[in-house]
C-alpha positions, 0 to 999 in steps of 0.5 A, a space after each residue: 824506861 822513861 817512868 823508871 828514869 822519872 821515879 829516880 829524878 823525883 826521889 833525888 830532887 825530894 830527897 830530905 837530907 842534903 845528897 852525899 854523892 853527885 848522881 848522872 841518871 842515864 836511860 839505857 831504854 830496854 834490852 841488852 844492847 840499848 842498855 850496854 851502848 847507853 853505859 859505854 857512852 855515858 863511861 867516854 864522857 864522865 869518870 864514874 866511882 859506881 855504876 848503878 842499875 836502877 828500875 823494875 824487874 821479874 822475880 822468882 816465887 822467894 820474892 815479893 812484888 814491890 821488895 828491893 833488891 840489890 843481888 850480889 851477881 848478874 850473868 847472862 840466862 840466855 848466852 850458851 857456849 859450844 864445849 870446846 871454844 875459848 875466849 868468851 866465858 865472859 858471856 856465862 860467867 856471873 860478875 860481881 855486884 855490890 849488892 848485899 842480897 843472896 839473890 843473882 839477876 839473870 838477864 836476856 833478850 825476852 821477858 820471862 815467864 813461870 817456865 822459862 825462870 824454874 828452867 833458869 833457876 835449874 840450870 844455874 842452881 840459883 832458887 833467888 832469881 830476878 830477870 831483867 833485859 839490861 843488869 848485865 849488859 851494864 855491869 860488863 861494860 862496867 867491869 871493862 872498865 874496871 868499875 864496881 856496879 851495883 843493880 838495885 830493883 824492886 820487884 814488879 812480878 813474879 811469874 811463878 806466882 801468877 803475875 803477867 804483863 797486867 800486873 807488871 803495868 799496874 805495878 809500875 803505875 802503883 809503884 812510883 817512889 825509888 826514894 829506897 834507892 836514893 837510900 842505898 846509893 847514899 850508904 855506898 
């Protein structure tokens, strides 16, 4: 999202300290294929170290709104292969992550609701869960390429506990400083 790209921008050119890492902030606009086309772009004109996933996304109940999170794997919620075809469990299998918290983000074409994350964190077994339209897609073109991603993103709702399309809008309205993230990536 735009504000998501402004919010970085802002943090790297207010960051105190002098930047230890060279940044290339990129918008992929929302959904999986906007996101993967943006990353495969991007990867053709520069040499990337890490790919980064930066923004807000939906959580489950385990989480709080406005916690950071940088989880360890990113799959698919939405991809389900007929028994017996080979050749694409790269659309269900769950990449590796840089990230350092015990939490998977699950993305998919819709936004999620209370039902849809309790079906997911069922079917996958996984209680700490974040939902978004874009982490995996990223992080396949990434890992095409032998890459390392990482996905950072704060919590902007969490439907399991009542949060809507309201509160996602006022959260991102209240919710502006990504200096957390300019923090991380800084470690990396």
């Amino acid at each position: 999202m735009a504000s998501e790209e402004q919010n970085m921008l802002q943090a790297l050119n207010n960051y105190p300290n002098p930047l230890l890492n060279s940044y290339t902030i990129r918008r992929g606009f929302v959904g999986k294929v906007y996101a993967a086309a943006a990353t495969a772009l991007a990867m053709e004109e520069e040499k990337f170290d890490l790919v980064a996933v930066i923004g807000y996304a939906a959580a489950s109940k385990e989480f709080s709104t406005g916690d950071v999170v940088c989880p360890r794997a990113a799959r698919y919620h939405d991809a389900r292969i007929p028994e017996g075809l080979d050749g694409v469990s790269f659309l269900t299998e769950p990449y590796e992550l840089v990230g350092e918290d015990d939490a998977t983000i699950y993305t998919g074409d819709s936004f999620v609701d209370a039902a849809m994350i309790g079906e997911i964190k069922e079917r996958f077994g996984t209680p700490r869960a974040l939902f978004d339209m874009e982490a995996t897609a990223v992080c396949q073109i990434a890992a095409q390429r032998g890459v390392p991603a990482l996905v950072m993103k704060m919590v902007s709702d969490t439907p399991e506990k009542g949060c809507d399309a309201d509160s996602f809008e006022r959260f991102v309205a209240e919710h502006t400083d990504f200096s957390a993230f300019v923090e991380i990536l800084e470690r990396q």
